[in-house]
TORFISE-613754 format. One record per residue (C-alpha): residue number from 1; x, y negated, z negated. Coordinates in steps of 0.1 Angstrom, whole numbers. Layout:
(rec NUM,(X,Y,Z))
...
//
This chain:
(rec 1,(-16,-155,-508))
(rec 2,(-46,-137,-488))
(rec 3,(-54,-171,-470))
(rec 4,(-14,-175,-462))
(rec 5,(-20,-140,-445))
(rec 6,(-52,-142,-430))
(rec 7,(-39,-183,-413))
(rec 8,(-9,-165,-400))
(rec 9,(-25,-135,-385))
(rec 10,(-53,-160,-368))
(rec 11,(-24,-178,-353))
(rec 12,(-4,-146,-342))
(rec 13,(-36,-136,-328))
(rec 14,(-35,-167,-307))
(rec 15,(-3,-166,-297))
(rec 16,(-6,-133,-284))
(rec 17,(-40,-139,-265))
(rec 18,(-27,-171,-247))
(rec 19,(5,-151,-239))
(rec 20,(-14,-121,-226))
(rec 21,(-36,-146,-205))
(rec 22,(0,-160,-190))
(rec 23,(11,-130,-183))
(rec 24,(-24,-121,-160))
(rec 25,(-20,-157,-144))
(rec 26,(14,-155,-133))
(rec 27,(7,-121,-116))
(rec 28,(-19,-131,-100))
(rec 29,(-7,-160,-86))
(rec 30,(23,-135,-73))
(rec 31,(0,-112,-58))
(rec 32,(-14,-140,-38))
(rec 33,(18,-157,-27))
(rec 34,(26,-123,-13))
(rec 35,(-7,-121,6))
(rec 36,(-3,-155,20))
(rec 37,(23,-154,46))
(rec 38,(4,-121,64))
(rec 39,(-24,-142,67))
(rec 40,(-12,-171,81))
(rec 41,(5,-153,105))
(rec 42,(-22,-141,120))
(rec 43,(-38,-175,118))
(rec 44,(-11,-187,138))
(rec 45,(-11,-156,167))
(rec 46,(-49,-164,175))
(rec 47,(-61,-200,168))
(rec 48,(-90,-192,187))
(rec 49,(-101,-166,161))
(rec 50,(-108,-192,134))
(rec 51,(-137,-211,156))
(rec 52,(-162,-181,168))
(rec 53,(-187,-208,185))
(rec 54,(-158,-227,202))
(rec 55,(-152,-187,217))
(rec 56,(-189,-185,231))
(rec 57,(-191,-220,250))
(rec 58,(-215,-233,217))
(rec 59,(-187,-262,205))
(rec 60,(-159,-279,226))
(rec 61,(-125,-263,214))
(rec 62,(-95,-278,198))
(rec 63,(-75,-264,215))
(rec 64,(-62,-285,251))
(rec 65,(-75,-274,281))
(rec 66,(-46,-268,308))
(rec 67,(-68,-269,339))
(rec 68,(-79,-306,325))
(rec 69,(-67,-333,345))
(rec 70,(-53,-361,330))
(rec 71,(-69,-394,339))
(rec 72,(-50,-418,364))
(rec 73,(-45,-452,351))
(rec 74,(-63,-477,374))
(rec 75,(-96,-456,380))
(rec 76,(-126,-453,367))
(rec 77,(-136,-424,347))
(rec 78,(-169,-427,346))
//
C-alpha cells in the first residue's frame, strides 16, 4: 500500500510541476504578444532607425532615393 501512495504522489507531483510550468509559458508568451505591437510601430514610424550606418553615409540605404533619376531606356548608363 506505501508504494501505491508514494507512485501516486510522484505522479501528482508531475502533474502539478508540468501544469505550473504551463501556466509560466502561457503568460509569458502573453506578456510578449502585448509588447509586440508597440514595437513594431515604431519600427514602422522610422525605418531609418533600424540601419545606424545607412544614417551616417557608411552603407547605401534601403530605402529609394527620391532625387534618383530613373534611367531612360535607349542610353547608356555607364
Amino acid at each position: 500500500m506505501q508504494r501505491l501512495q508514494a507512485g501516486l504522489f510522484g505522479l501528482s507531483a508531475i502533474v502539478l510541476i508540468v501544469g505550473l510550468a504551463n501556466i509560466i509559458k502561457d503568460r509569458a508568451r502573453l506578456a510578449e504578444e502585448g509588447l509586440r505591437p508597440t514595437s513594431t510601430a515604431s519600427a514602422e514610424a522610422s525605418p531609418s532607425a533600424n540601419d545606424p550606418l545607412a544614417d551616417i553615409g557608411v552603407v547605401p540605404s534601403a530605402l529609394p532615393n527620391d532625387a534618383a533619376e530613373p534611367a531612360r531606356p535607349g542610353t547608356p548608363s555607364n
